[in-house]
C-alpha positions in Angstrom: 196.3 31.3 10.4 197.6 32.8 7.0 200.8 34.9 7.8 200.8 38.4 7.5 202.1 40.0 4.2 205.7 39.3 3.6 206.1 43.2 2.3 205.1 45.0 5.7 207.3 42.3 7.5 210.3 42.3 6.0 210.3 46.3 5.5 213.0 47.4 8.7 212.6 49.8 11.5 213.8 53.1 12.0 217.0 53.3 13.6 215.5 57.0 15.2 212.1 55.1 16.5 213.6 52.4 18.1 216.4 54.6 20.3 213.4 56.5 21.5 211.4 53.9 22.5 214.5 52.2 24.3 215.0 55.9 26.3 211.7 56.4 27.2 211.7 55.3 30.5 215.1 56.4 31.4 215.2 59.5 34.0 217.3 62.2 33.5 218.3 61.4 29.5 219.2 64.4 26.9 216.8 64.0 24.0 218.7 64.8 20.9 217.3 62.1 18.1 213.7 63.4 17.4 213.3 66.6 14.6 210.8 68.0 16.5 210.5 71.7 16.6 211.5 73.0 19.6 209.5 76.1 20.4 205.5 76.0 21.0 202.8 76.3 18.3 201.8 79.9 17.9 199.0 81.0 20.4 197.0 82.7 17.7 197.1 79.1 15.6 195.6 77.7 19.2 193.3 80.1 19.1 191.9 80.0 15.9 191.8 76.3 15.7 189.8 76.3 19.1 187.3 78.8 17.6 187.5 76.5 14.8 186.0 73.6 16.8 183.5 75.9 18.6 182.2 77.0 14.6 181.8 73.2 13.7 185.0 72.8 12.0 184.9 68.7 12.9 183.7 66.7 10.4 185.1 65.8 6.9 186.7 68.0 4.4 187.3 68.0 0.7 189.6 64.9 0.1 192.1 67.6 -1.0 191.5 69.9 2.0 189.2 72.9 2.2 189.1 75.0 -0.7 189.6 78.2 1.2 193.2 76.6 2.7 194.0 75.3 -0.6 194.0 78.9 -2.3 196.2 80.4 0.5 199.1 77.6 -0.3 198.5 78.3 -3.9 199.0 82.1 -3.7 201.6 81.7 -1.0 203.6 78.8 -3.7 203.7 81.4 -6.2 204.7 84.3 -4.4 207.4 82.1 -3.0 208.5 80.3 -6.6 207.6 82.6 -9.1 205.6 80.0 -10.6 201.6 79.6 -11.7 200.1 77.8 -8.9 196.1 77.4 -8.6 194.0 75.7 -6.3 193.9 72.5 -9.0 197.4 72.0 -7.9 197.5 72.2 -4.3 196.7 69.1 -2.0 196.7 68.8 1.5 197.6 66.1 3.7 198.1 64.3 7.1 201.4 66.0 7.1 204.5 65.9 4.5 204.8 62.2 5.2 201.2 61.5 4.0 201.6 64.0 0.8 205.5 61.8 -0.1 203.6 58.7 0.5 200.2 59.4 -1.7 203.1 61.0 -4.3 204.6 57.8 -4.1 201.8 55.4 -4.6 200.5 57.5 -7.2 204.0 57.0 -9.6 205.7 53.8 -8.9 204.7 50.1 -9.2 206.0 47.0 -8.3 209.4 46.4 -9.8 209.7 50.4 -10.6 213.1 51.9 -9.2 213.1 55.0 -7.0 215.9 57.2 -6.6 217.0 57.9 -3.2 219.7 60.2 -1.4 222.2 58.4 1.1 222.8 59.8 3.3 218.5 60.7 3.1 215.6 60.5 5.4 215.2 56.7 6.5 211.1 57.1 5.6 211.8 57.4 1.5 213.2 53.5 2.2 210.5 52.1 3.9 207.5 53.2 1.9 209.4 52.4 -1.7 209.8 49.2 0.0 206.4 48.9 1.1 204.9 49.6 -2.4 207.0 46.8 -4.3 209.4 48.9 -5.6 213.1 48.8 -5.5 215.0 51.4 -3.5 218.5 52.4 -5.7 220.9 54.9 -3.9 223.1 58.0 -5.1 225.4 59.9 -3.0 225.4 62.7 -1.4 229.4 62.8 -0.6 230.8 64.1 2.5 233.5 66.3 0.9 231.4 68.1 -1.3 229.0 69.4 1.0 226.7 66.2 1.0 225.9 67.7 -2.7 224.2 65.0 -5.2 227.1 63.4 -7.1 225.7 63.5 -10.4 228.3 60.5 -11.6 226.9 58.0 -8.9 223.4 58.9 -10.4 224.8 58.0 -14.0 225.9 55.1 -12.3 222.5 53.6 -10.7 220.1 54.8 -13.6 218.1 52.9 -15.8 215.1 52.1 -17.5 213.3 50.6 -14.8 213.9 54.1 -12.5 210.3 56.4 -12.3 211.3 59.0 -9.7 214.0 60.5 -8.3 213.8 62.0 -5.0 215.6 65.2 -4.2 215.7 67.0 -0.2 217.1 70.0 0.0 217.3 71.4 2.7 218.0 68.1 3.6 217.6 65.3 6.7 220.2 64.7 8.1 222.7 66.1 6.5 222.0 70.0 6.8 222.5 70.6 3.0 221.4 73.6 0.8 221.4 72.5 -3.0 222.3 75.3 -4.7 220.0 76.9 -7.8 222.8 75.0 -10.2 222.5 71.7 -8.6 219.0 71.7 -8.9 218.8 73.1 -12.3 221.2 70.4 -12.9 218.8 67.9 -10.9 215.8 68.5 -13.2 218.2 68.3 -16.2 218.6 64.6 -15.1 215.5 64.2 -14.8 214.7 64.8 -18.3 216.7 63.6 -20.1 215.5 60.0 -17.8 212.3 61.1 -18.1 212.3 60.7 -14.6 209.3 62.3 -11.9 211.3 64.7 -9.6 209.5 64.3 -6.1 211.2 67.0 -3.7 210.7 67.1 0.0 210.8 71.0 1.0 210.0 70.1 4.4 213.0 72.5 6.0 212.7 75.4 3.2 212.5 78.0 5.6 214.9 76.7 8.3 218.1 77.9 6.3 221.0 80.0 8.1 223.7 80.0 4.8 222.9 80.1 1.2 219.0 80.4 -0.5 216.4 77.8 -0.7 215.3 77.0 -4.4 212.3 74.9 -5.4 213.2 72.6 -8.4 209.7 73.1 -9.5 210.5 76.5 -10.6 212.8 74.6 -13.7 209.7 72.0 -15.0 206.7 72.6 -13.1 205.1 69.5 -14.9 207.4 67.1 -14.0 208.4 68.1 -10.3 205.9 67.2 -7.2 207.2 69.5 -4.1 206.3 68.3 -1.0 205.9 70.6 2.1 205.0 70.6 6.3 203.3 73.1 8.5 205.1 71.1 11.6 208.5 72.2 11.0 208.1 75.8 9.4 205.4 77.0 12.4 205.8 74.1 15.1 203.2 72.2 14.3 203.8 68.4 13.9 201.4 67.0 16.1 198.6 68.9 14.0 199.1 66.7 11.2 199.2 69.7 8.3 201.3 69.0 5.2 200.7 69.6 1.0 201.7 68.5 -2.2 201.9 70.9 -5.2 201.4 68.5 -8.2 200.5 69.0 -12.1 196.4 69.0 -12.1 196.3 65.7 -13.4 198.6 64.4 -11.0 196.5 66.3 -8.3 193.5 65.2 -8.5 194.6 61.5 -8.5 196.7 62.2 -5.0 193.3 63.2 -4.0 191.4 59.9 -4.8 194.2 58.1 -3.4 194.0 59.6 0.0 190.2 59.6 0.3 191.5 55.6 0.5 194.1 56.3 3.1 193.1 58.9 5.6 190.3 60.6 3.4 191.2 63.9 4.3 193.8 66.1 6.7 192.4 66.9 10.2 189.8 69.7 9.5 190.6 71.5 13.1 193.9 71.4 11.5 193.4 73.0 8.4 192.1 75.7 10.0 195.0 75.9 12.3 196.7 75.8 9.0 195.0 79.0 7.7 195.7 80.6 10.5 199.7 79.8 11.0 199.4 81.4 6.8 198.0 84.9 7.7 199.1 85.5 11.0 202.4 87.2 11.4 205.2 85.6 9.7 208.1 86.6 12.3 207.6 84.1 13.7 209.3 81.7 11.5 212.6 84.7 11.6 212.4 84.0 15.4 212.6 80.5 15.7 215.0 80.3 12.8 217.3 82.2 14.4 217.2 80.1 17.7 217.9 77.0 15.8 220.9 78.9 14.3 222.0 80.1 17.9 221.9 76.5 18.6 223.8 75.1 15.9 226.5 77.4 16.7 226.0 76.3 20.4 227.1 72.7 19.3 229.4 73.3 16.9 231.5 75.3 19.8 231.1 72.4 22.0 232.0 69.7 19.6 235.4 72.2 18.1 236.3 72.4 21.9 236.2 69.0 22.7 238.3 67.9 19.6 235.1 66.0 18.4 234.7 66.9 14.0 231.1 67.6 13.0 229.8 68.6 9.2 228.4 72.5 10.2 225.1 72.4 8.8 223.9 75.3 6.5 219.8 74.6 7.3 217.5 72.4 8.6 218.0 71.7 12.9 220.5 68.9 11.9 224.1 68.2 13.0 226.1 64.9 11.9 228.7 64.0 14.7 231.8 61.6 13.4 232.7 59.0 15.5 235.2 57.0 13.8 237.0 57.2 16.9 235.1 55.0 19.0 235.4 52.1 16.7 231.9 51.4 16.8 228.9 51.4 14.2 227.0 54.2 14.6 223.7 51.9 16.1 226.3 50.3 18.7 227.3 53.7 19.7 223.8 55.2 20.0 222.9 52.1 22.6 226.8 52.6 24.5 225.7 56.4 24.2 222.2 56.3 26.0 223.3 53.5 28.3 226.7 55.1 29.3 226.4 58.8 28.7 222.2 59.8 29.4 222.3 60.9 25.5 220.2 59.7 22.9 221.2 60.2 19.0 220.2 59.3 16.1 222.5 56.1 14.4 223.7 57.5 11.1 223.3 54.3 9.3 219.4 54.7 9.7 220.0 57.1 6.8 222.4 55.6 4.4 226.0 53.7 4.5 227.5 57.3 3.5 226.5 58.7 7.1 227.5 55.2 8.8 230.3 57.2 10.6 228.2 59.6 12.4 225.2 60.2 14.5 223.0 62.7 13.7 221.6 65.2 16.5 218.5 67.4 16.6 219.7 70.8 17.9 216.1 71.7 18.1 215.8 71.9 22.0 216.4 74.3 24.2 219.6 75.6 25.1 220.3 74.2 28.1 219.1 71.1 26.9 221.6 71.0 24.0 224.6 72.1 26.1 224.1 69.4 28.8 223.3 66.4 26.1 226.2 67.8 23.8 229.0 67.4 26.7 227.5 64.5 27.5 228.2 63.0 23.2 231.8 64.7 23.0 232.7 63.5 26.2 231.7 60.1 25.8 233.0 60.0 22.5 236.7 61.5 24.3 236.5 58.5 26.2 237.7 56.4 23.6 241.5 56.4 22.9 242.6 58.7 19.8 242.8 57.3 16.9 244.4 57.9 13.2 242.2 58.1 10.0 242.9 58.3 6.5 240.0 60.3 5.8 241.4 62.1 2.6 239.3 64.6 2.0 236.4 64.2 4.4 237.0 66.5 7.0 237.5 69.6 4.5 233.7 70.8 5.4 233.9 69.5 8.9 234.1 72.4 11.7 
């Protein structure tokens, strides 16, 4: 037989999936490596989508989602942004993942460079990797507040780069870009004459500081990205969007008739529903992921154990210099020795290769017991001195 296409071989795993799947059958194990809302979908979302079903809501949709759900993200952009936003410009897709990766295909080729955070969200890697292009890294540095270092993207720039890709708030760092480093951001872009592709996926889950769209600075060159799974717990429903130019629009449309043809259409309904119900919600489970934060920030500060305090997302990053170890060989010691399961930080980048990253999005109890188990394992180890400059100014 022919072998299967070099690309899709050689592109790695992620670090996250494959500590879950070696957990899975473990009793008794604290689950704090998957950014999975913690709280239920909302019952009247359930409801309508079931009523949904029972109307004949199952078959196909629009490649670009129903035109009714499309209008509702449209009004609801530009009430949020400020900016003109139709129905022309709104896509929907099988989640935010679906929306990065049809933005993606849609810009770069093979041999075009893609800017990409580090530390960022592992999944930017893989698909650049999986359309031909060439992944090319800027920092977001510890001692500034995992804020974009504008001389390491001077640095990596050039004429081959198509897209830069900006998350704020971000995974897995917790960061807020402020208005000026995002005005500053779009700057770049233009005068690189770069796409801006920004992944809004956490914009709601922010306890410090304001979340700021960078398409409100170039609305023609920025593609925002967004999910209905982390802003109303709903990631198994599969229920992202793209807001795009028109142009640009209407081609992420062809491209996912191709790949998944259209979002769920039970889901899109579920979608319209999560938009005009009551919007509480999203205050509510906000502030439980903030009483959580604070929950293992007070943990890790007793135990002695420095962690960067995260302004948004459901995101903590816990150092480990201390045990010596690489951040994957720490995660296995951790779930084999401890019961804990964390996320290895070099999954998302060689700046976060001294930490793990937790998900406080559990319940409380959940994230006290898998928290003492971390800081305690990671106390087990004898102390050790660092010259970490800087580093820990932001830590808590």
């Amino acid at each position: 037989m022919k072998p299967f296409a070099a690309r899709a071989m050689n592109t790695p795993r992620s670090g996250i999936r494959v500590l879950m799947e070696l957990s899975q059958d473990r009793p008794g194990v604290s689950h704090l490596e998957v950014g999975q809302p913690g709280y239920p979908t909302p019952r009247h979302v359930i409801e309508a989508a079931y009523q949904a079903a029972l109307d004949g809501f199952t078959g196909y949709t629009p490649n670009a989602g129903y035109p009714s759900l499309r209008l509702k993200l449209a009004a609801q952009v530009q009430d949020l942004t400020g900016v003109h936003t139709s129905l022309e410009n709104i896509l929907v897709s099988t989640g935010c993942m679906q929306a990065i990766n049809a933005s993606l295909t849609a810009l770069v080729e093979p041999g075009d460079e893609v800017l990409i955070p580090n530390p960022g969200y592992p999944n930017y890697t893989l698909l650049v990797l999986v359309l031909g292009a060439t992944p090319v890294y800027y920092d977001l540095l510890p001692e500034e507040s995992f804020r974009p270092d504008f001389d390491s993207l001077r640095r990596v720039v050039t004429t081959r780069t198509k897209v830069l890709i900006v998350n704020s708030p971000s995974n897995p760092t917790g960061a807020v870009f402020s208005r000026l480093d995002l005005e500053r951001l779009v700057e770049f872009a233009q005068e690189n004459d770069l796409f801006l592709l920004s992944d809004e996926s956490y914009d709601h889950i922010i306890f410090e500081g304001e979340h700021v769209s960078p398409r409100i600075f170039d609305p023609g060159r920025v593609v925002v990205c967004y999910s209905f799974s982390k802003t109303y717990a709903m990631a198994g429903w599969r229920v992202g969007y793209a807001v795009a130019p028109a142009e640009l629009s209407q081609l992420l449309a062809k491209l996912q008739e191709v790949n998944v043809a259209c979002a769920p259409s039970v889901s899109q309904k579920a979608a319209e529903a999560a938009i005009d119900g009551p919007q509480e919600i999203i205050a509510a489970m906000v502030a439980g992921y903030k009483a959580n934060r604070d929950l293992a920030v007070a943990i890790s500060g007793q135990a002695g154990v420095p962690v960067c305090q995260p302004p948004g997302t459901f995101y903590l990053l816990v150092d480990i210099r201390r045990s010596g170890l690489d951040s994957y060989s720490f995660a296995r010691q951790a779930l084999e020795k401890a019961s804990v399961v964390v996320a290895p930080g070099d999954t998302f980048g060689s700046r976060a290769a001294s930490y793990v990253r937790v998900s406080f999005a559990v319940a409380p109890h959940e994230l006290d017991t898998g928290m003492h188990r971390l800081v305690n394992f990671i106390n087990q180890f004898p102390d050790r001195q660092f010259d970490i400059h800087s580093e820990e100014v932001n830590h808590a």
